[in-house]
SEPA-811714 format. One record per residue: x, y, z of N, C-alpha, C in turn. Coordinates in steps of 0.05 Angstrom, whole numbers, padded with zeros to 5 digits. Layout:
N
<<X; Y; Z>; <X; Y; Z>; <X; Y; Z>>,
...
***
This chain:
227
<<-00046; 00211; 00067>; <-00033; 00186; 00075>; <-00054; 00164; 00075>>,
<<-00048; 00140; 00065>; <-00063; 00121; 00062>; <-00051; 00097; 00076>>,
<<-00064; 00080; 00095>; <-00052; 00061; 00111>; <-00075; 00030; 00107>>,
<<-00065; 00019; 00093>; <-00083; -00005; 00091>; <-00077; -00032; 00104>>,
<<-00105; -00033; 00130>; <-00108; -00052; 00147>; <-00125; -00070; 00134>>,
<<-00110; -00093; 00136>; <-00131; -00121; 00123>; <-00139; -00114; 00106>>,
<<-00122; -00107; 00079>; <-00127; -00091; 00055>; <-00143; -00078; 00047>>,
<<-00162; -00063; 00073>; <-00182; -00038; 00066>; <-00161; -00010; 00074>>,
<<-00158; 00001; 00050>; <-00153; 00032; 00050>; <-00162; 00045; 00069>>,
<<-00147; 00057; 00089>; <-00148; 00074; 00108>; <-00144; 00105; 00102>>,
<<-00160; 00131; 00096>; <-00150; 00147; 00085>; <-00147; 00172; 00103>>,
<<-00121; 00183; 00112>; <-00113; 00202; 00138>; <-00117; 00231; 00121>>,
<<-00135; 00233; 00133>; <-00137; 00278; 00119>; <-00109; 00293; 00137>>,
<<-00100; 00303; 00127>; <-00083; 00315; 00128>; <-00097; 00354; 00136>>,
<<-00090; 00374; 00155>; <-00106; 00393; 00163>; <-00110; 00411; 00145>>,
<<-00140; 00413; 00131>; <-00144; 00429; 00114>; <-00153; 00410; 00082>>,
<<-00149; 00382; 00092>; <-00145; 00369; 00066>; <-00175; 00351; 00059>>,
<<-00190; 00359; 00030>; <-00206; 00352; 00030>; <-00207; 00327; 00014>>,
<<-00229; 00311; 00023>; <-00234; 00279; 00004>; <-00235; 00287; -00024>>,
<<-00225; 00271; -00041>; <-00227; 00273; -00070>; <-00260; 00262; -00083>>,
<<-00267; 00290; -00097>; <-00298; 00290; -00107>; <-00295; 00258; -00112>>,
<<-00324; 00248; -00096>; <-00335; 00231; -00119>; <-00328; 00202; -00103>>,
<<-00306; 00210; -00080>; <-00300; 00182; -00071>; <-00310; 00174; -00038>>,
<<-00330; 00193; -00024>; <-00352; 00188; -00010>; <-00369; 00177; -00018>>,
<<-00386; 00160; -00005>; <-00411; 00146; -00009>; <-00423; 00165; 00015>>,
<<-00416; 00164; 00039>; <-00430; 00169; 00062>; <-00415; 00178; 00087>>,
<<-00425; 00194; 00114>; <-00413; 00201; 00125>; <-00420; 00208; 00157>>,
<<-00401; 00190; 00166>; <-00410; 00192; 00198>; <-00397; 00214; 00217>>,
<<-00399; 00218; 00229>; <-00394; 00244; 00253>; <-00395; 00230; 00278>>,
<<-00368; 00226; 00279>; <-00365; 00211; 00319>; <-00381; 00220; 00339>>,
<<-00374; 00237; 00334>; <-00397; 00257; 00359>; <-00428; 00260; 00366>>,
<<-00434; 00248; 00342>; <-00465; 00239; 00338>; <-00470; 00202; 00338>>,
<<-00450; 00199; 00323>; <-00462; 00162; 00325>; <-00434; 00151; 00318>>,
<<-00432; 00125; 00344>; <-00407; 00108; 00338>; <-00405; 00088; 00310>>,
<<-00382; 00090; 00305>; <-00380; 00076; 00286>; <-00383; 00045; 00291>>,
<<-00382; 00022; 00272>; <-00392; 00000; 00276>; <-00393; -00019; 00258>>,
<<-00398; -00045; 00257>; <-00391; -00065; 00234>; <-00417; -00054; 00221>>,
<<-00437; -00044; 00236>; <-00464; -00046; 00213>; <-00465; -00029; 00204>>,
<<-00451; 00009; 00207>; <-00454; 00024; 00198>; <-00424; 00033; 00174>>,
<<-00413; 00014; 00170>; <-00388; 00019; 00155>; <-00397; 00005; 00139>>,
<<-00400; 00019; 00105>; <-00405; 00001; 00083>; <-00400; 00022; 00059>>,
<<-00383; 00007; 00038>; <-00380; 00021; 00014>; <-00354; 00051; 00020>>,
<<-00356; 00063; 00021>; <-00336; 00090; 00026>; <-00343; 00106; 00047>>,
<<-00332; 00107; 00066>; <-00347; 00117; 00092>; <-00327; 00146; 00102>>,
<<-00334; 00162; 00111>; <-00320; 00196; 00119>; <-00322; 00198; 00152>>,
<<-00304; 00193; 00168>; <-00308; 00193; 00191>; <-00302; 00222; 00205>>,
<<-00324; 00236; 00209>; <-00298; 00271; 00218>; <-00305; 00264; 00251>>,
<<-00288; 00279; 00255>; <-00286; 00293; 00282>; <-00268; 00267; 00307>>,
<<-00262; 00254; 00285>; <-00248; 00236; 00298>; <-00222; 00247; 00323>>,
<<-00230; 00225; 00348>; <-00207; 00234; 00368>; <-00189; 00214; 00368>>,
<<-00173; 00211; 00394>; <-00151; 00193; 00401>; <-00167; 00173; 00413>>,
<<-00182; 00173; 00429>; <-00195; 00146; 00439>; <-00214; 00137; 00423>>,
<<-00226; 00145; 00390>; <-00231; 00133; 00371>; <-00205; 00113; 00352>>,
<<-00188; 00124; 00364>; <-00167; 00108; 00344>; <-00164; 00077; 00353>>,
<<-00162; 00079; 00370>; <-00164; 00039; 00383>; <-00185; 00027; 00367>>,
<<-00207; 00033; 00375>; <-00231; 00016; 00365>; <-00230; 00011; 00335>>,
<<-00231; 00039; 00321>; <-00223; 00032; 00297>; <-00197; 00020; 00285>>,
<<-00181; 00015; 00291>; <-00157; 00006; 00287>; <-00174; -00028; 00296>>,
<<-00176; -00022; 00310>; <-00180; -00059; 00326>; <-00201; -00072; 00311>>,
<<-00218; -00055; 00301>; <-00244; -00070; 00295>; <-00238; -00070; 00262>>,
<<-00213; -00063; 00247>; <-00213; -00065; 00221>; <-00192; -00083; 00226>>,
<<-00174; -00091; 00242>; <-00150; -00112; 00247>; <-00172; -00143; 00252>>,
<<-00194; -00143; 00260>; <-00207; -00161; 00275>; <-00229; -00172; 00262>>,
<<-00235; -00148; 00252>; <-00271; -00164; 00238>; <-00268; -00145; 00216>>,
<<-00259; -00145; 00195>; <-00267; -00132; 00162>; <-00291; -00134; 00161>>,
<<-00303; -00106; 00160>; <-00330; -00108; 00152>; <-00329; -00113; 00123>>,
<<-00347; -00129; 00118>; <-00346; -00144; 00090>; <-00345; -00126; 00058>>,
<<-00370; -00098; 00073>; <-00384; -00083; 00054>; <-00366; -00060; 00051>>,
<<-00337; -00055; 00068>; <-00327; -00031; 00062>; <-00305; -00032; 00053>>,
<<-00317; -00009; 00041>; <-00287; -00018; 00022>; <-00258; 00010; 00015>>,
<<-00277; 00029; 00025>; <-00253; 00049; 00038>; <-00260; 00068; 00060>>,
<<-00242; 00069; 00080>; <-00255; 00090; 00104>; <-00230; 00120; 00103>>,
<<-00240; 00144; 00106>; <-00226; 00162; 00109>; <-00234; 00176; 00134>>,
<<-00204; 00187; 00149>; <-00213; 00187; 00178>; <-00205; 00228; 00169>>,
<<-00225; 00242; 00188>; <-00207; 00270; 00198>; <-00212; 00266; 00220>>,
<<-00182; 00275; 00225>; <-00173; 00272; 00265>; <-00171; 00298; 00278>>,
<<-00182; 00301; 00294>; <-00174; 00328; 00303>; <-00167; 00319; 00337>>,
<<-00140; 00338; 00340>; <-00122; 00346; 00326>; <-00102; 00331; 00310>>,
<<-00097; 00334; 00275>; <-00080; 00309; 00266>; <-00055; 00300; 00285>>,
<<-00038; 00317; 00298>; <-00019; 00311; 00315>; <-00022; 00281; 00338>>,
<<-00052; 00279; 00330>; <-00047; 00255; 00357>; <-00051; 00229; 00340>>,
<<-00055; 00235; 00312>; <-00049; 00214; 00299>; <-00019; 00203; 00290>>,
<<00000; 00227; 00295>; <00024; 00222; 00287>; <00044; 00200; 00310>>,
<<00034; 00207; 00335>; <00039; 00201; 00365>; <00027; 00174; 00367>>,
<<-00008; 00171; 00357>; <-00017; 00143; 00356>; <00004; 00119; 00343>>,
<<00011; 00125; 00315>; <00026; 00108; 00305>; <00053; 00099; 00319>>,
<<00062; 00121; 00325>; <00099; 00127; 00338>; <00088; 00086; 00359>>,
<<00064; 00107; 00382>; <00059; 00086; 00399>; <00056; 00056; 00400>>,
<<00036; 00051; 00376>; <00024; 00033; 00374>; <00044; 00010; 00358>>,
<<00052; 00020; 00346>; <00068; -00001; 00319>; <00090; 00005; 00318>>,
<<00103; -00008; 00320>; <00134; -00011; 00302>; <00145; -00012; 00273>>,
<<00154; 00010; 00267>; <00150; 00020; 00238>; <00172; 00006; 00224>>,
<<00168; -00014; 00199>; <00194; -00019; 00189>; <00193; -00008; 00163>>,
<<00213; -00001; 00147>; <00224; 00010; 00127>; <00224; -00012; 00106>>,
<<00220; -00006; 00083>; <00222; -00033; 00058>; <00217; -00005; 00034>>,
<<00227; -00027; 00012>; <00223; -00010; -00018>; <00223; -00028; -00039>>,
<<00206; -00023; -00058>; <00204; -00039; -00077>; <00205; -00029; -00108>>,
<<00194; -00044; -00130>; <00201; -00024; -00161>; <00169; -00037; -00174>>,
<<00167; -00020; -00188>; <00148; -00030; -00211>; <00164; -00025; -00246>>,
<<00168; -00049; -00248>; <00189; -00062; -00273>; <00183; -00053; -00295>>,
<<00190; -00044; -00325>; <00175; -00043; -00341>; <00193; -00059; -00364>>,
<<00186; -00070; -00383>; <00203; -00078; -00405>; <00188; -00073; -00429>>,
<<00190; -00050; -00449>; <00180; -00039; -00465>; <00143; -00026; -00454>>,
<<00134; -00045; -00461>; <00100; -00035; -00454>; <00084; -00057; -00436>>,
<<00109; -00070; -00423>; <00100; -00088; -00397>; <00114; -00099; -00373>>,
<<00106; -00099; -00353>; <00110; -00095; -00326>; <00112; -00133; -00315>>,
<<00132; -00125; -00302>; <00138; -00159; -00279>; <00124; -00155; -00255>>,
<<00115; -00182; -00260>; <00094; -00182; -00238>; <00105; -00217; -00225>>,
<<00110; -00213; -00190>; <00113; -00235; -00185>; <00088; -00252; -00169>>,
<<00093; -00278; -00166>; <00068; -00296; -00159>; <00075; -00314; -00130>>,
<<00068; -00290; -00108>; <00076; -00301; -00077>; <00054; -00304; -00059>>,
<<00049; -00326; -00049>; <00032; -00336; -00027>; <00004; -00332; -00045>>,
<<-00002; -00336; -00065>; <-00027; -00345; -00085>; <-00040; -00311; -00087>>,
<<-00023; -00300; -00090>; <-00029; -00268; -00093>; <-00003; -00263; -00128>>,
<<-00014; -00242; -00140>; <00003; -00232; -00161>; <00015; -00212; -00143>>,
<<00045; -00198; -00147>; <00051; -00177; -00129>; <00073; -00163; -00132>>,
<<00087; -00146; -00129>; <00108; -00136; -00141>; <00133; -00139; -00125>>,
<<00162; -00134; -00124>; <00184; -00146; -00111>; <00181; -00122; -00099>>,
<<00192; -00124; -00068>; <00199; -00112; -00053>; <00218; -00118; -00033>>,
<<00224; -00106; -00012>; <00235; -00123; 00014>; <00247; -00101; 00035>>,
<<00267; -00110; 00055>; <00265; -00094; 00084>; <00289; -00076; 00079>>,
<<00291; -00052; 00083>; <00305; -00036; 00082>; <00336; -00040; 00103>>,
<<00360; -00043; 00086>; <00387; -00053; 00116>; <00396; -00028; 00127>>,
<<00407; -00028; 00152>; <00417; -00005; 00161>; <00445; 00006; 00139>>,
<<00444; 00042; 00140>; <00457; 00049; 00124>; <00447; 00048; 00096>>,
<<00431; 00032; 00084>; <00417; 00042; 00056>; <00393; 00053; 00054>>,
<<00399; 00066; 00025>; <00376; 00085; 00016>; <00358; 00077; 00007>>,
<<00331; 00079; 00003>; <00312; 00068; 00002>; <00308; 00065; -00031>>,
<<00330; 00075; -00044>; <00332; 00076; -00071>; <00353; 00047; -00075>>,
<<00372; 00042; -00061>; <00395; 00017; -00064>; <00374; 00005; -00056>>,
<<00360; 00008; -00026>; <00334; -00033; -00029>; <00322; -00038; -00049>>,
<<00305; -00020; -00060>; <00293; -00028; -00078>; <00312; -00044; -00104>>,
<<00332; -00038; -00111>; <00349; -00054; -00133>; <00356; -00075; -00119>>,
<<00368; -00070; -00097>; <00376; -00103; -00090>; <00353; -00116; -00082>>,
<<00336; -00117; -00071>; <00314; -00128; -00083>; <00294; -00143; -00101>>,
<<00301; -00133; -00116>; <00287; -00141; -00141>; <00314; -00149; -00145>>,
<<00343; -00153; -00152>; <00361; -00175; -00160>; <00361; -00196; -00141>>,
<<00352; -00194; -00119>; <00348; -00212; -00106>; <00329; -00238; -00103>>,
<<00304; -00219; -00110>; <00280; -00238; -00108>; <00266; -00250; -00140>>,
<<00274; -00228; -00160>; <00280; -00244; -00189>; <00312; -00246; -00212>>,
<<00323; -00234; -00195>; <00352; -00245; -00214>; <00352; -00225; -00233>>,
<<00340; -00198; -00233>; <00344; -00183; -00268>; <00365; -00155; -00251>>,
<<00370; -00133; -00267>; <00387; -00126; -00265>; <00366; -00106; -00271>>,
<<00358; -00080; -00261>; <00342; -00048; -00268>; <00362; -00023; -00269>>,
<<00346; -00007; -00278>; <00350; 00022; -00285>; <00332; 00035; -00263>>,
<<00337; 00048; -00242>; <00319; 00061; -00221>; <00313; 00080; -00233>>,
<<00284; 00096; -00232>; <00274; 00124; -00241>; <00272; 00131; -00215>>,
<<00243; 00150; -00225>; <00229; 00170; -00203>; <00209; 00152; -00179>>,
<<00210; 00164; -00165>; <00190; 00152; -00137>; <00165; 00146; -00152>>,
<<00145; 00139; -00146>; <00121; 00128; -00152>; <00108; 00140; -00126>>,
<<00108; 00121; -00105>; <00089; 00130; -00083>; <00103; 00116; -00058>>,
<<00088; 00122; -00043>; <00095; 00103; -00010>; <00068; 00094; -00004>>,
<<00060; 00075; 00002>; <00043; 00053; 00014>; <00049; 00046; 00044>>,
<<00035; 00046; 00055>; <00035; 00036; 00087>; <00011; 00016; 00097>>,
<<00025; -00015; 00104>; <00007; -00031; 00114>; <00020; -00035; 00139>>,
<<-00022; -00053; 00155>; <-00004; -00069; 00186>; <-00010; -00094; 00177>>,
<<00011; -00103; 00196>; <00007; -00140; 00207>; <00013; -00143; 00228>>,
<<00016; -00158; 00240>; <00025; -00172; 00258>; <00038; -00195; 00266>>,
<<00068; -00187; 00279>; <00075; -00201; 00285>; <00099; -00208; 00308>>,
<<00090; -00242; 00319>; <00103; -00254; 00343>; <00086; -00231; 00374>>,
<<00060; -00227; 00353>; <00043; -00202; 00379>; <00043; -00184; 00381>>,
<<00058; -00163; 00355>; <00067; -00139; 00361>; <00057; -00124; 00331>>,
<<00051; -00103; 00340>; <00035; -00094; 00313>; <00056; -00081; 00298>>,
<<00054; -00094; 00280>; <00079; -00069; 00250>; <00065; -00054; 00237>>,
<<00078; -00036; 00225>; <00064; -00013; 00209>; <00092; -00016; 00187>>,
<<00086; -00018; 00161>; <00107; -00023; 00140>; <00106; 00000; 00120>>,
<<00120; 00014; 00116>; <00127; 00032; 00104>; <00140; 00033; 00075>>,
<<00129; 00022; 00059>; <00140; 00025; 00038>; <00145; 00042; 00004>>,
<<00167; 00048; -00004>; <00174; 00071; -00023>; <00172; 00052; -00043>>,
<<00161; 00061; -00073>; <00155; 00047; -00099>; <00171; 00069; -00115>>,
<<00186; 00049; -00135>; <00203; 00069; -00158>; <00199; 00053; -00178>>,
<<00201; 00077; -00193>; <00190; 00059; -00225>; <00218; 00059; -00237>>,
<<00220; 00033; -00256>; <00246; 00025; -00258>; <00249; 00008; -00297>>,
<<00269; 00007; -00297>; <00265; 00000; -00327>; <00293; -00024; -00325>>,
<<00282; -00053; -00338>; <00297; -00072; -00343>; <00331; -00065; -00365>>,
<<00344; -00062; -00350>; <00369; -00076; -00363>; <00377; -00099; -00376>>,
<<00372; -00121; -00364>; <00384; -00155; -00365>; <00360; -00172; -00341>>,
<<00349; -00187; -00370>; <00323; -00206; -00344>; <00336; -00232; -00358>>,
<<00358; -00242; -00377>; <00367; -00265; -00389>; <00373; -00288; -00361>>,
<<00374; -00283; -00347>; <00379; -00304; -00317>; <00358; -00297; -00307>>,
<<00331; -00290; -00311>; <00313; -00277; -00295>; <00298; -00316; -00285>>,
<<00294; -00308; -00253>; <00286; -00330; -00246>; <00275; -00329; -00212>>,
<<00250; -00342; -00205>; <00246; -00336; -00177>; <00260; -00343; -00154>>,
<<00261; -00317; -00143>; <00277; -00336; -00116>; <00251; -00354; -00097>>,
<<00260; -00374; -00089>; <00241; -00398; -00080>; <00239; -00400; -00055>>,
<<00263; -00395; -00045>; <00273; -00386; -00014>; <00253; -00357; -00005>>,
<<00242; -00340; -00017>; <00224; -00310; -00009>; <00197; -00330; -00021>>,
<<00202; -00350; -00022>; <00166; -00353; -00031>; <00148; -00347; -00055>>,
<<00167; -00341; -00066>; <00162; -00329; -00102>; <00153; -00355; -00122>>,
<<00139; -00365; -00131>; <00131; -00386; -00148>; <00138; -00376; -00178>>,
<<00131; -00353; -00179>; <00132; -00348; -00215>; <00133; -00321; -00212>>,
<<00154; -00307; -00242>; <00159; -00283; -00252>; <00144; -00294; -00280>>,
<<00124; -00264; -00282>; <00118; -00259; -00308>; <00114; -00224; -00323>>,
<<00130; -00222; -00340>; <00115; -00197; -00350>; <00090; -00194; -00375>>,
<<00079; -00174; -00359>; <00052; -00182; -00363>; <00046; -00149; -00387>>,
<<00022; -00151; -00397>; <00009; -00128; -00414>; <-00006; -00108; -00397>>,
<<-00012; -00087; -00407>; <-00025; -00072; -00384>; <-00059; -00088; -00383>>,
<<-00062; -00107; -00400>; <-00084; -00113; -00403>; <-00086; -00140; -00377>>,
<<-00062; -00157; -00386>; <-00056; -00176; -00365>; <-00051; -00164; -00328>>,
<<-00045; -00142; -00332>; <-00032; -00127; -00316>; <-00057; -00124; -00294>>,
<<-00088; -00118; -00314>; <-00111; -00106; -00299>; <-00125; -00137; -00289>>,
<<-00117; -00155; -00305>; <-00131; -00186; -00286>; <-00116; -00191; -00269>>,
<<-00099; -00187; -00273>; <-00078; -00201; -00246>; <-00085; -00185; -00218>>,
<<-00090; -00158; -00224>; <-00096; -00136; -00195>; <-00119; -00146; -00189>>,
<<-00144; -00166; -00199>; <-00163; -00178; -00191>; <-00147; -00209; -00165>>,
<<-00132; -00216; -00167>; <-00122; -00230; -00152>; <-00090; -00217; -00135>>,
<<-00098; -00195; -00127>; <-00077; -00180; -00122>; <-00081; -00171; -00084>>,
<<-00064; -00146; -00084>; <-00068; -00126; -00059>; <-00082; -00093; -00069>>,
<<-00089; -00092; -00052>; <-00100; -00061; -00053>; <-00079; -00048; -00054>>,
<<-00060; -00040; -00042>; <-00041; -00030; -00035>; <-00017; -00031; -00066>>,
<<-00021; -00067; -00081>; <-00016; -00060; -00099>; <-00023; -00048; -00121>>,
<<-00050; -00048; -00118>; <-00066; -00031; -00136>; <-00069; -00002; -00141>>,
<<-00057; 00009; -00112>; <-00055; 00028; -00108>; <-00027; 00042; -00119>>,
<<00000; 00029; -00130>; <00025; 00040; -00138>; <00018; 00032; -00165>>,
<<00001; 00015; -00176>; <-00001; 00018; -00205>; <-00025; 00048; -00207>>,
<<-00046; 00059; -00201>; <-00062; 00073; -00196>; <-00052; 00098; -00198>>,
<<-00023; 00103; -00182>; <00001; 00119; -00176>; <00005; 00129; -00199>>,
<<00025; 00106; -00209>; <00040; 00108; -00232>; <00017; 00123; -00258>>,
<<-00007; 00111; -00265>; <-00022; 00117; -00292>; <-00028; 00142; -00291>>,
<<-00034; 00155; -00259>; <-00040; 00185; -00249>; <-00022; 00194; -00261>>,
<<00003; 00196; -00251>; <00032; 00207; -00257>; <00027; 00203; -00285>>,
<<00027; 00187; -00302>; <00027; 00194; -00337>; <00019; 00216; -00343>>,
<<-00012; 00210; -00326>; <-00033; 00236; -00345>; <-00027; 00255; -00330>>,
<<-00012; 00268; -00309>; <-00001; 00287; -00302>; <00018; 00301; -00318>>,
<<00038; 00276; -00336>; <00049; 00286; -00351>; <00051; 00295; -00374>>,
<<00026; 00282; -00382>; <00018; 00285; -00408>; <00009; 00314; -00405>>,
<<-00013; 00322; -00387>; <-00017; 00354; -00381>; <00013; 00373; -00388>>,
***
């Protein structure tokens, strides 16, 4: 599970579950030395993490981004009180979104001076497969073909004081009809463009982690299938 606060990747080990070679830099042990703005930098491995480590870290990556880090992976023991932490702390909302394709290129929308993909809030009674289409007819006007899941992504924010935790499902999807394709202005959307996978890799330079992370998804899943 991956939960990205103030768009640094948060990465939850799961019991038994090890970091993927190659994506440690370094590695602290609670039990020996607290963590800290000065000791978090580059890819950091936190073990032995408890429940009364979870505040601080949660607070101190909501509060002060340490500048230099740029992914933290926590093991909790026991994982169960990480499950209970979240229940507590945040209010979980539901959303789903698509990654578009039209032949050998992908729609990318342009909200709050970020590139980003359509998404939005899940209504009572639908499936996280119906938001994601109405969605995207909503926030650019085209009409999709839903595939297979992609991934789920989970960020916080905050808001009116209250911490959210956003939950969202990515499906890869294939254009029907984009001939009325147009932004909605009212969601804050400035511009639809589909882009090249080349265009695709500058734009994630002015992007989210999180979005970077369902395109990341998706190219895995190819070469999975290419295997």
């Amino acid at each position: 599970m991956i939960i990205f606060i103030n768009d640094i990747p948060v990465r939850i080990l799961a019991p038994g579950e090890i970091p993927e070679p190659g994506l440690i830099t370094s590695t602290i042990d609670v039990n020996v030395e607290t963590p800290s703005l000065s000791n978090l930098f580059h890819h950091i491995l936190l073990t032995h993490v408890k429940g009364e480590n979870l505040d601080f870290i949660f607070g101190m990556l909501s509060s002060n981004v340490p500048t230099a880090l740029q992914s933290l992976t926590l093991s909790i023991e026991p994982y169960e009180i990480f499950e209970h932490y979240l229940a507590e702390k945040f209010k979980i909302i539901k959303a789903a979104g698509g990654l578009i394709r039209k032949k050998n290129k992908f729609l990318m929308i342009y909200r709050l001076k970020k590139w980003d993909l359509p998404k939005g809030k899940k209504e009572k009674k639908e499936t996280y497969r119906e938001t994601a289409v109405r969605e995207i007819e909503e926030e650019c006007n085209v009409t999709v073909k839903i595939g297979d899941k992609i991934c789920t992504t989970w960020h916080t924010y905050t808001m009116n004081k209250r911490n959210m935790l956003k939950k969202t499902k990515w499906y890869l999807m294939d254009v029907q009809d984009d001939s009325k394709m147009k932004p909605n202005q009212e969601e804050d959307i400035e511009a639809l463009r589909w882009m090249s996978k080349k265009e695709v890799y500058h734009a994630l330079e002015h992007s989210y982690n999180s979005i970077r992370h369902v395109f990341s998804s998706y190219y895995n899943n190819l070469e999975v299938e290419k295997e």
